[in-house]
Structure formats: C-alpha cells, structure tokens
C-alpha positions in Angstrom: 54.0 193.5 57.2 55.5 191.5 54.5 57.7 188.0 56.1 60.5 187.6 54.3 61.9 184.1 53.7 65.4 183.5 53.1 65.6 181.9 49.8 68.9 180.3 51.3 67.1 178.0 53.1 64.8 176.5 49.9 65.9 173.3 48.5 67.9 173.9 45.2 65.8 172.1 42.1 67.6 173.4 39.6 70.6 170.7 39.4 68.3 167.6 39.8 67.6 164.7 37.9 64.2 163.7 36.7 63.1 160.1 37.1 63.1 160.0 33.3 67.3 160.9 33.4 68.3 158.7 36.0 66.6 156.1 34.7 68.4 156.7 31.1 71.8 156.9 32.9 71.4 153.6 34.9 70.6 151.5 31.6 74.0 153.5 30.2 75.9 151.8 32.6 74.2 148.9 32.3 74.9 149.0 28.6 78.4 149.9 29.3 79.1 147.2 32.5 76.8 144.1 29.5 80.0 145.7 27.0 82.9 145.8 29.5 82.4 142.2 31.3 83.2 139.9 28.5 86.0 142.2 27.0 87.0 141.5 30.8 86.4 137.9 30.7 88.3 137.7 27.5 91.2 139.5 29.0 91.2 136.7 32.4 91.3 133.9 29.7 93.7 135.2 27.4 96.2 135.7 30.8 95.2 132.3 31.5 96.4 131.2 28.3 99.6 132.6 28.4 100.6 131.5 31.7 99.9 128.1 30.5 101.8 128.4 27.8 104.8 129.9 29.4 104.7 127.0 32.2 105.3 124.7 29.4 108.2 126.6 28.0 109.4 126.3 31.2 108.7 122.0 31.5 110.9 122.6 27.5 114.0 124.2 29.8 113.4 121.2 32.4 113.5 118.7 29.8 116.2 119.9 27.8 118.1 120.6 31.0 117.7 117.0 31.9 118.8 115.5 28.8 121.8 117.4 28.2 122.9 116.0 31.3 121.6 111.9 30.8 123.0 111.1 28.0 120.2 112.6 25.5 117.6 110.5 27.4 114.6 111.7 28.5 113.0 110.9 31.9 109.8 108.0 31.9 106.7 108.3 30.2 104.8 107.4 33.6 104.8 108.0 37.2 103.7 106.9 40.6 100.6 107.3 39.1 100.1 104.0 38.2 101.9 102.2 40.8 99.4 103.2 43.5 100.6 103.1 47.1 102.7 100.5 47.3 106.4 100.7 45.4 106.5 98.2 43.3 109.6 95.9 43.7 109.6 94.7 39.6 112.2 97.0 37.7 109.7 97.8 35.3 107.6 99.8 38.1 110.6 101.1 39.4 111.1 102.4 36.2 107.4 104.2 37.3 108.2 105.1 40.1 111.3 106.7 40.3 112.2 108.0 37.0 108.7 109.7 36.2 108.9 113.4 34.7 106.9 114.8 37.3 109.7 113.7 39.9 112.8 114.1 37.5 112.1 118.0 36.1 110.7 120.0 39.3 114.1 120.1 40.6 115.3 121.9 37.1 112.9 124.9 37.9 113.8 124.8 41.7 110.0 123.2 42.3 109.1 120.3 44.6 109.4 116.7 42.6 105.4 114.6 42.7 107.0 112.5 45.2 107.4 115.2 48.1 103.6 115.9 48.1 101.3 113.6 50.3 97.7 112.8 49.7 94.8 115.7 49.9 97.9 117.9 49.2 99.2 117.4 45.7 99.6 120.6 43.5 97.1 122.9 42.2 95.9 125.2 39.4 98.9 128.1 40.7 101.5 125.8 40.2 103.6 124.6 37.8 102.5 121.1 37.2 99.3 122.6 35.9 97.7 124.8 33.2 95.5 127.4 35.2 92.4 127.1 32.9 92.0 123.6 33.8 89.5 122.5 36.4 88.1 119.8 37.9 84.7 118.5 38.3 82.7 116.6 40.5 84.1 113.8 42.0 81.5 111.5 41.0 82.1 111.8 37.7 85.6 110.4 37.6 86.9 106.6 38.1 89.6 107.8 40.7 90.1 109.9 43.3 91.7 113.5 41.8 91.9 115.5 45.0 93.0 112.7 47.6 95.5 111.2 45.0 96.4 114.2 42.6 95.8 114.7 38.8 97.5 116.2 35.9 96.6 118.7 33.6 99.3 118.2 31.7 100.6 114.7 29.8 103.3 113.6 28.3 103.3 112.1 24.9 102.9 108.5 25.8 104.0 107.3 22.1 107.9 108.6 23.2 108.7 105.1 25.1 110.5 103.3 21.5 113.8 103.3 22.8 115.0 99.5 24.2 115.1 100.3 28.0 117.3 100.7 30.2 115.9 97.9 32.5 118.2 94.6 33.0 120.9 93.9 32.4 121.5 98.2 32.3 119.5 98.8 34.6 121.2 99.8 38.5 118.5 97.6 40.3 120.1 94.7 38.6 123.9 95.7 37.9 125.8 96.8 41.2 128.3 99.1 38.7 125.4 101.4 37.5 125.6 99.6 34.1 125.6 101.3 30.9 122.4 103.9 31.1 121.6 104.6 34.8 118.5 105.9 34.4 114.9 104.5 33.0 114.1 106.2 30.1 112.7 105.1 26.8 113.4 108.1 24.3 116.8 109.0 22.8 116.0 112.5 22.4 119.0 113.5 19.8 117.1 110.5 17.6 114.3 112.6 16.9 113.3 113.3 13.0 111.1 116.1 13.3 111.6 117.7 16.4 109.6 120.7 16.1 106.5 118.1 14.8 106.7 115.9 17.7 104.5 116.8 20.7 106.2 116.5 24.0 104.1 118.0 26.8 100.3 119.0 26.2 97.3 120.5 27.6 95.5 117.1 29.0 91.9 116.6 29.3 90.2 117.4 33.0 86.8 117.1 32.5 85.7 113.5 31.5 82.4 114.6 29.1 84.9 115.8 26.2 87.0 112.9 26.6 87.6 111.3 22.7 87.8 114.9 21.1 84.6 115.4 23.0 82.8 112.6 21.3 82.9 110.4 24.2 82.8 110.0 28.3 86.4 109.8 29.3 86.5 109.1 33.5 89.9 108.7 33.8 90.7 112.4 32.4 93.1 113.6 34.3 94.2 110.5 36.0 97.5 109.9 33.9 100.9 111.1 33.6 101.3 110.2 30.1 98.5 110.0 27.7 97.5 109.5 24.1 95.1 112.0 21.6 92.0 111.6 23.3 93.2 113.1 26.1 94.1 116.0 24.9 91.9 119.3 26.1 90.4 122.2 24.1 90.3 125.1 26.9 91.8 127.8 24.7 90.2 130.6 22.6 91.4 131.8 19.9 89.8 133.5 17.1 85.9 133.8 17.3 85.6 131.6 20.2 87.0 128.6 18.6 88.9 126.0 21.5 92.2 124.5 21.4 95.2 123.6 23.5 98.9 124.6 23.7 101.2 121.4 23.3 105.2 121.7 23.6 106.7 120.1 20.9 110.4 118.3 20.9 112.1 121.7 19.9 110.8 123.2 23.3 108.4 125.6 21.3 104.8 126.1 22.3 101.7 126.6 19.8 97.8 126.9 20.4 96.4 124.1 18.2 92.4 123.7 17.4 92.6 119.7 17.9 95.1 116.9 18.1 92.5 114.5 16.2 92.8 113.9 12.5 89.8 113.4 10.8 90.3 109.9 9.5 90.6 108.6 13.1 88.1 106.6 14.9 86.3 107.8 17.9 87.3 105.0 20.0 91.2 105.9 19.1 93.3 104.7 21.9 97.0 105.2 20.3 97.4 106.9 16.8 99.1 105.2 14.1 102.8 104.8 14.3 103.7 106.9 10.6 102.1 110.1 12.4 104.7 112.4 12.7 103.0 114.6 15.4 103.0 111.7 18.1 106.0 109.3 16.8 109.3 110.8 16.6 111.1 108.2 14.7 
C-alpha cells in the first residue's frame, strides 16, 4: 500500500530567499542608511543653526527692550565674569558687576539673570544664553574653569564701550540723588551710524584650537562676556560645507557670516582698527 504524506505539512520553499538575495538586500539598506545619515546629520545641524539664530533675535528684543527704557543706553560690555568671587567695591567693577548684559536682558525674555545661578550650575546648551552647536572641550585645555564657573557662547561686541561713563560724579554709588544716568553703560545706542553694520551679539569661540580665526591656541575661549574678532566661532554650514557664525547686528537682524577676520589683519589681532564699521559704531 502506497503512504500518503500530507503535503501540508512540507516546509514551503517557494517564497524564500537565497543567500545570494538577502545578501543583495542587506547592502541596499546599507546603501540606503550610508545615504540617509548625513542628509540626517545635515537636517540636526541646520535645526541647530536656526535655534541659534532665533535665540539671538530674541537677545535683539532684550536689548532694544532695555534701551527704550534707559535712556538709549545699552547695558555693560562685561560681567561678573571678570570680577571673580568677590564684588568689587571700585565703581568701575561695579559697573562689572551689576550692569552686565547677561544680568540686565534675561528678565526681558522672562529668563533667570547670570547672577541667580551658583557655581557647577550655570546655564547650558538648551538655554538661552547659549548657541546649541557650541560645545565644550576638555577641561584641560582651557585657562579657567568653564563648568564650575560658567562660559559663554555668546559675546558681546567689546568695541561698543566709547560712550564717557556713567561712573562718578553720575554714577548712584557716588551721587545719593541717582545723578544724571543711573545706570553703567558705555554705548548711546541712538548714536549709531550704521546700525545694521555694527555687530552686537555673536557666536563666540568654545573651543580654544581655532582661537585667532583658527590660526592660533585661544585658552580663554569661552571665558568672556564680551570679546573681540578672534573670538568669534565658525560652527555653521552653509553651502558645501563651508563654516561660519550668526552675529546680531545693531538693527536686531541676524546673518550667517563665513568669518569676522579681514584679510589685512594680523594673526595676533587683539582689537580691530577703530575706522571698521563692523565692530565701531561711531
């Protein structure tokens, strides 16, 4: 007698792969995730960018908000930052430390001033006192301390401070009555020639080995407030792959820009010459 099999019970070969297809499907997606990943990085940095670039519309608002209601003035160059711990009892630090930007403008955009942050806790890359894209390296390789005592990813133009001050006799440390300009500031902002040349707020330098327009070892990136062109960062693509920065100018705009340094400058630049129009707004 014949046994009859079920042919129920067989395995199926008809819809498998060969080793031959599966292999040409994996290197597919392979080709396809090697195609996808940098279209995806370019997307993270490009969101990146433009967060950046909208916080420092949003330090524009502060800082118009601020001088519409101090007599045009805008708030100090500098900070706490370099007064260390200790407030300094000379009204010229006081001018540091009370009137900084970092302390004046926060408010403005309902953030917490510098001043309300202690040490190992100042603010980070999702805040606004910093330009996501910018990151720290090790702490070796800078002259002070970032995470115990803060840094800055953004700086103010430090070439603003050409207004006489408002320190003595104007100044309230000195005159009981609040004298004439209560405030320390050094920049009449309605004085302004070209305010839509004049860089206010930039993209500042973090890591120290492209300090100088990346001609030079910079430790104290990051360190300042207020800084000059050497400290300005190229973290930006635009293009095919070229770096740059965002700056806010005077006018509260915002632009990408390839570099700050003009090519007739020396590499040991510290402050640019005063007929620039970019850093001197007089």
């Amino acid at each position: 007698m014949t046994k009859v099999v079920s042919t129920s019970l067989r395995p199926s070969l008809a819809g498998a792969f060969s080793l031959i297809e599966l292999l040409v499907v994996i290197a597919i997606i392979s080709l396809l995730i090697g195609i996808l990943i940098p279209s995806l990085n370019i997307c993270k940095s490009l969101a990146r960018q433009t967060v950046c670039q909208s916080r420092l519309r949003q330090w524009g608002m502060a800082f118009g908000s601020y001088a519409s209601g101090n007599e045009s003035y805008y708030p100090h160059i500098d900070g706490r930052d370099r007064c260390g711990d200790m407030e300094p009892a000379d009204p010229a630090g006081q001018a540091d430390w009370n009137y900084g930007w970092m302390d004046l403008l926060p408010p403005y955009m309902g953030e917490r001033p510098w001043r309300d942050f202690e040490k190992y806790e100042f603010p980070g890359a999702k805040t606004i006192y910093h330009c996501p894209s910018a990151k720290l390296v090790g702490e070796d390789d800078y002259d002070y301390r970032p995470r115990r005592n803060g840094f800055f990813s953004y700086a103010m133009n430090s070439c603003l401070e050409l207004d006489a001050n408002c320190w003595p006799p104007y100044h309230p440390y000195s005159d009981p009555d609040g004298g004439r300009n209560n405030m320390a500031s050094f920049l009449k902002s309605t004085r302004i020639k070209q305010p839509s040349q004049v860089i206010l707020l930039f993209d500042q330098l973090l890591d120290p080995q492209f300090g100088y327009n990346g001609k030079k070892v910079n430790r104290s990136a990051g360190e300042y407030s207020g800084a000059y062109p050497r400290e300005f960062a190229a973290r930006h693509k635009k293009g095919k792959g070229k770096l740059g920065g965002s700056i806010l100018y005077a006018d509260y705009h915002v632009e990408w820009t390839k570099s700050v340094w003009k090519e007739d400058w020396p590499e040991d630049l510290e402050v640019p010459p005063s007929s620039d129009s970019n850093w001197f707004p007089y």
